[in-house]
FIZA-887391 format. One record per atom (N, C-alpha, C): x, y, z. Coordinates in steps of 0.2 Angstrom, whole numbers, plus 5000, padded with zeros to 4 digits. Layout:
BEGIN
XYZ;...
***
This chain:
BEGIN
500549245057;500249305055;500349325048;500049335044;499949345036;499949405036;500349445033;500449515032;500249525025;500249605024;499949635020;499949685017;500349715011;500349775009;499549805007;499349865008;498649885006;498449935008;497849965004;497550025006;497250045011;497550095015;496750115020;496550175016;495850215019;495750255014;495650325020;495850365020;495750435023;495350495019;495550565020;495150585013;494550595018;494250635015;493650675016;493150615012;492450655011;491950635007;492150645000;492050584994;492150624988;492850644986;493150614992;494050654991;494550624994;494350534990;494950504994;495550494994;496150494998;496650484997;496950425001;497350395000;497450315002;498050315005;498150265011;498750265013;499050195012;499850195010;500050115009;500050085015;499850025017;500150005023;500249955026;500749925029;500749845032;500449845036;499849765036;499349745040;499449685040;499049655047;498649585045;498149565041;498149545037;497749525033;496949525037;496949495043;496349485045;496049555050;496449605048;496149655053;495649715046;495149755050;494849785044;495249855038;495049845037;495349915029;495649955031;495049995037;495450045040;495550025047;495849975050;495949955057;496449955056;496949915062;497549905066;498049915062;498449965060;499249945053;499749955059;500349895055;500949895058;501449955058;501049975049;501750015048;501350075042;501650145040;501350165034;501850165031;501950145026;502550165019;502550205016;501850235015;501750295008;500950315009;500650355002;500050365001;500150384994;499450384994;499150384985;498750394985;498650474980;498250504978;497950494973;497250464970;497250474962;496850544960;496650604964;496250654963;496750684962;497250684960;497750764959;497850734950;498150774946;498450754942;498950764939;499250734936;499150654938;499250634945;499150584946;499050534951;499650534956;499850544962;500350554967;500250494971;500850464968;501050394973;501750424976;501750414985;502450414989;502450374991;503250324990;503150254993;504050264995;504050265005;504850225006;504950175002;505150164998;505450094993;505750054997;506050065001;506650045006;506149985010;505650035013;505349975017;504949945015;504849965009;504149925003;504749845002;505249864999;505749824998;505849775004;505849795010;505949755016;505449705016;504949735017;504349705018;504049635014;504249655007;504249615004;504649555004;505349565005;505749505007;505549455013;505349495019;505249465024;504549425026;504149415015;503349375013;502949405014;502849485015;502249525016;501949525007;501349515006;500849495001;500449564997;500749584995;500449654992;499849644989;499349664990;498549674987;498649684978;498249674975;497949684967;498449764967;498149804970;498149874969;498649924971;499049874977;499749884980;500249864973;500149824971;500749774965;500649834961;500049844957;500249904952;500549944953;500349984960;500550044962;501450034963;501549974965;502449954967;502649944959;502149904953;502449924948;502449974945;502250024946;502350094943;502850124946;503250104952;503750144953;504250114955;504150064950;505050034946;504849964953;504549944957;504749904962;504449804961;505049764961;504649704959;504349684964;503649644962;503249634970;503349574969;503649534965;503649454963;502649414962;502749364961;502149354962;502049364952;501249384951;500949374945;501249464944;
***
C-alpha cells in the first residue's frame, strides 16, 4: 500500500479549508484517510497551518510520500520531508 500525505478539502462553497491527511494513494481526495494530522487554512490571514509534527514526523519515517503541497506546507513549519 503506498501512502500518502495530502489534502482533503472541507469548507463550504468558496470557503475552503483543507485537511492534512494519510491516505492510500489510490483512494479519492476526499475518500477513505487513515489518519488526520492537521489542516490548512489559506482564507484567514495569514494563512493557518496545524500540523501534529510528531505524527507528520512518523509518517514520514515509516515512507509515507507527501504531495507537492503537503512538502511546502511541512517546509514552512520547519519539518524535512526529504525528497526534492
Amino acid at each position: 500500500m503506498a501512502v500518502r500525505l495530502r489534502l482533503t478539502r472541507v469548507g463550504g462553497k468558496k470557503d475552503p479549508i483543507w485537511r492534512v491527511v494519510v491516505a492510500d494513494q489510490r483512494s479519492p481526495r476526499d475518500g477513505r484517510v487513515i489518519e488526520t494530522i492537521g489542516h490548512y487554512n489559506p482564507q484567514s490571514d495569514p494563512s493557518t497551518i496545524v500540523l501534529d509534527e510528531e505524527r507528520a514526523r512518523s509518517w514520514l519515517a515509516r515512507g509515507a510520500q507527501p504531495s507537492d503541497t503537503v512538502r511546502k506546507l511541512l517546509r514552512i513549519r520547519g519539518i524535512s520531508a526529504g525528497g526534492a
